[in-house]
C-alpha positions as semicolon CSV with decimal commas, in nm:
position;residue;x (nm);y (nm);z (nm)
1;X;-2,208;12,919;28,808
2;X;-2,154;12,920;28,427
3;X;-2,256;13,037;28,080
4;X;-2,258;12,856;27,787
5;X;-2,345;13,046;27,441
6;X;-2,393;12,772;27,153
7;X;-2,279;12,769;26,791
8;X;-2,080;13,077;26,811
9;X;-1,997;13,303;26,537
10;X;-1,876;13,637;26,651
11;X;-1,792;13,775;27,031
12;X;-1,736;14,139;27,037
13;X;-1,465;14,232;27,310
14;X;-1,456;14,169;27,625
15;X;-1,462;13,811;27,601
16;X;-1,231;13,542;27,637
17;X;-1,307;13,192;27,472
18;X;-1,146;12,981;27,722
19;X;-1,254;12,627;27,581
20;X;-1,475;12,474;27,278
21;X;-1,649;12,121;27,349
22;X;-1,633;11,930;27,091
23;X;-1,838;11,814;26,866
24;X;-2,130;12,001;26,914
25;X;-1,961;12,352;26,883
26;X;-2,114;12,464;27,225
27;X;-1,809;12,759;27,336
28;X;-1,793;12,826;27,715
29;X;-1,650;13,181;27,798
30;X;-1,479;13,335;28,055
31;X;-1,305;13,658;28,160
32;X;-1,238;13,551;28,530
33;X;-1,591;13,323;28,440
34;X;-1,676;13,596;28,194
35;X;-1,701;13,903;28,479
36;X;-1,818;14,167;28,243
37;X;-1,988;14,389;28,486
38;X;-1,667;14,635;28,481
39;X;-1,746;14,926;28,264
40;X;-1,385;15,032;28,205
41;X;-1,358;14,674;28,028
42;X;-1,719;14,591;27,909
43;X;-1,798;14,971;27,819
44;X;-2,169;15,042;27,683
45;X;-2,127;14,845;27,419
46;X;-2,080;14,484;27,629
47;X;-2,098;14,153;27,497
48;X;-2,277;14,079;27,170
49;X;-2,330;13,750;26,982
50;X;-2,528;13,545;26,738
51;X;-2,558;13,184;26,769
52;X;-2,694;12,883;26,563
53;X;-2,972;12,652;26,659
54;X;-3,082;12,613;27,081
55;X;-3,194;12,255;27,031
56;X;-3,415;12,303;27,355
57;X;-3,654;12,071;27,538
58;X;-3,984;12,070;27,476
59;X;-4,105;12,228;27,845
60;X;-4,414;12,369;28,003
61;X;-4,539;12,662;27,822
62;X;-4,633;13,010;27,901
63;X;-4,697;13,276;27,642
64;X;-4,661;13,643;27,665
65;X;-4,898;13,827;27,457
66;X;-4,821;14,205;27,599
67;X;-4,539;14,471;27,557
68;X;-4,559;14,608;27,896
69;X;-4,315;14,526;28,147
70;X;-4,458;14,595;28,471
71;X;-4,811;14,334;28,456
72;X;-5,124;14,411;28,531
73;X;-5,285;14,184;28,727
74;X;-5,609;14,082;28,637
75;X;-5,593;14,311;28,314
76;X;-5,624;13,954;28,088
77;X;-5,272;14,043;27,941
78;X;-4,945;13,789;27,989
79;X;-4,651;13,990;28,093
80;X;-4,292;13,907;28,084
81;X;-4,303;13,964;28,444
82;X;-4,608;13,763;28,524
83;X;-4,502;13,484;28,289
84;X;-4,118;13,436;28,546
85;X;-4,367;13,517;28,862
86;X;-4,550;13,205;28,750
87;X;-4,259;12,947;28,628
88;X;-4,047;13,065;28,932
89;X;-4,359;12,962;29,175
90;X;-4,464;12,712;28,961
91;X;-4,879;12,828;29,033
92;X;-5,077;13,095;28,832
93;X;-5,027;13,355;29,152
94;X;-5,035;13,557;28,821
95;X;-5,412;13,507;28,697
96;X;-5,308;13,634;28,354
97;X;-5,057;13,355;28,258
98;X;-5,063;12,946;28,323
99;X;-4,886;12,812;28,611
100;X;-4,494;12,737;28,560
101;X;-4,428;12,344;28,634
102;X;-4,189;12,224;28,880
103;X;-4,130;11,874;28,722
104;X;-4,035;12,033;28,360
105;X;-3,872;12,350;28,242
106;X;-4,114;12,626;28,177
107;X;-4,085;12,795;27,834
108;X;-4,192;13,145;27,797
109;X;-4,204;13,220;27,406
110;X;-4,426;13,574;27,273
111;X;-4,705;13,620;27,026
112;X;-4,569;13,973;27,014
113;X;-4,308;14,216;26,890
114;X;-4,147;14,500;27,018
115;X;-3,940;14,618;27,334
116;X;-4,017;14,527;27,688
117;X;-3,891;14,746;27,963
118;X;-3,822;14,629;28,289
119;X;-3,884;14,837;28,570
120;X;-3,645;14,657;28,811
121;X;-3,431;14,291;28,828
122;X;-3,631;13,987;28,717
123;X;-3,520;13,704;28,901
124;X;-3,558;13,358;28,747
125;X;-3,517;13,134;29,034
126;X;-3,714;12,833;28,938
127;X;-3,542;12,529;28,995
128;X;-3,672;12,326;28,746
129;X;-3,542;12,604;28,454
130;X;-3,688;12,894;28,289
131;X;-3,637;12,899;27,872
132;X;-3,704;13,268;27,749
133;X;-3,745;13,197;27,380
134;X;-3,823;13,500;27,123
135;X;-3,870;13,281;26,792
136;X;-4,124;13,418;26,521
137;X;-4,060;13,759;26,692
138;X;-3,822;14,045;26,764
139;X;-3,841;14,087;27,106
140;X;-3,605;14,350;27,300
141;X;-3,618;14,329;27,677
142;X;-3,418;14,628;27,847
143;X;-3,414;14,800;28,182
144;X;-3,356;15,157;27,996
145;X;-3,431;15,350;28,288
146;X;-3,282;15,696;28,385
147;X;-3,423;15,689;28,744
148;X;-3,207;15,345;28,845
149;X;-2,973;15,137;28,739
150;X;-3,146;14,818;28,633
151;X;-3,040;14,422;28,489
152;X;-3,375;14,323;28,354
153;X;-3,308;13,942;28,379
154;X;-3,115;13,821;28,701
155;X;-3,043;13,428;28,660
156;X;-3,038;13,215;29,006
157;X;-3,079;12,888;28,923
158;X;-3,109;12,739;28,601
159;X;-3,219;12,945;28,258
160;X;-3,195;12,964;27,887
161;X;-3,215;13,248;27,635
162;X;-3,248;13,246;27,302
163;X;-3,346;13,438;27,026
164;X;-3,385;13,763;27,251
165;X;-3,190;14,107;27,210
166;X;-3,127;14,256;27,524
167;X;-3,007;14,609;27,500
168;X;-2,948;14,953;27,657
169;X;-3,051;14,923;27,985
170;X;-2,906;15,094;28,266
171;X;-2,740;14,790;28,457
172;X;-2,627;14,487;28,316
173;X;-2,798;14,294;28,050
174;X;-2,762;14,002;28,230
175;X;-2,629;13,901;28,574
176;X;-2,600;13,555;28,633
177;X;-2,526;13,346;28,989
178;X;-2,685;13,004;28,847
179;X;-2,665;12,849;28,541
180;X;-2,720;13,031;28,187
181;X;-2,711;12,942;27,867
182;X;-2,785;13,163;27,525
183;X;-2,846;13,109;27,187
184;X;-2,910;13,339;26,901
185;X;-2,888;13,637;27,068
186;X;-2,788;13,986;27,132
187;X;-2,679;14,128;27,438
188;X;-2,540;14,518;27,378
189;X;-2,526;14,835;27,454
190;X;-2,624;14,814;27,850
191;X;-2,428;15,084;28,059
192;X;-2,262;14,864;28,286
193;X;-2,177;14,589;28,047
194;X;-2,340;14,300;27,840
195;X;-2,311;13,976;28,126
196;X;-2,188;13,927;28,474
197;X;-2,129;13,607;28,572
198;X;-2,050;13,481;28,953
């Protein structure tokens, strides 16, 4: 698995830059493949960045157009949650977003502001990619829960992330086993540290 975070311009301990491709400025980091899960080295406040521009593909789109993290099906709303239950199966099993696309990347972006919280793990699993873009808003997605420990986005396969903050939840911020790459954001102040990566 990897991460790549683009245009770098400030890591907050823990985080080792291990190597910077050239040119494009695109820094790859690692801590043992940046293993940041350990809170006597991450510590609440985890890993935090800001980066320049993503430069993404143009991909199939889904937009979320609700705060509330759990989805309501049915309820007319786009979730978070139903928006990744639809690119990961690439059909509209949730009526309240489009289908994802299994040729193409799917690219969730928001018509909203505000904080999301996730009741439990989001997997992204779609094979095809899942970009989680938060441009023209501020968008927070946490799993701030005192009840369990959750990482609101779990990364299987292939995903992107930019322009989010991710904070405070009561897992990881992220956990990833596939491949991940972020851009122009924020990931701080989750109790078990900012990123895990396998």
């Amino acid at each position: 698995s990897r991460v790549i975070v683009s245009n770098l311009v400030d890591v907050r301990l823990p985080c080792q830059v291990i190597s910077q491709a050239q040119p494009s400025g695109r820094w790859r980091l690692g801590l043992g493949w940046l293993a940041l899960a350990l809170g006597a080295i991450a510590g609440p406040a985890g890993l935090e960045h800001w980066a320049g521009s993503p430069g993404a593909a143009l991909a199939a789109a889904i937009v979320v157009n609700t705060l509330d993290g759990q989805g309501v099906s049915g309820d007319g709303a786009c979730s978070l949650p139903e928006a990744v239950q639809n690119a990961n199966l690439n059909v509209a099993s949730a009526p309240d977003c489009p289908a994802g696309s299994s040729v193409v990347p799917d690219l969730i972006t928001f018509s909203v502001s505000g904080t999301i919280v996730i009741p439990s793990n989001l997997l992204l699993f779609d094979a095809a990619g899942v970009i989680i873009d938060g441009a023209g808003q501020a968008v927070t997605i946490t799993g701030n829960r005192p009840d369990a420990v959750v990482t609101p986005l779990f990364v299987q396969a292939s995903a992107e992330l930019h322009r989010l903050t991710i904070a405070d939840s009561s897992g990881l911020g992220v956990s990833n086993i596939g491949s991940l790459t972020v851009n122009q954001s924020i990931i701080k102040g989750n109790a078990l540290g900012g990123l895990a990566n396998a």
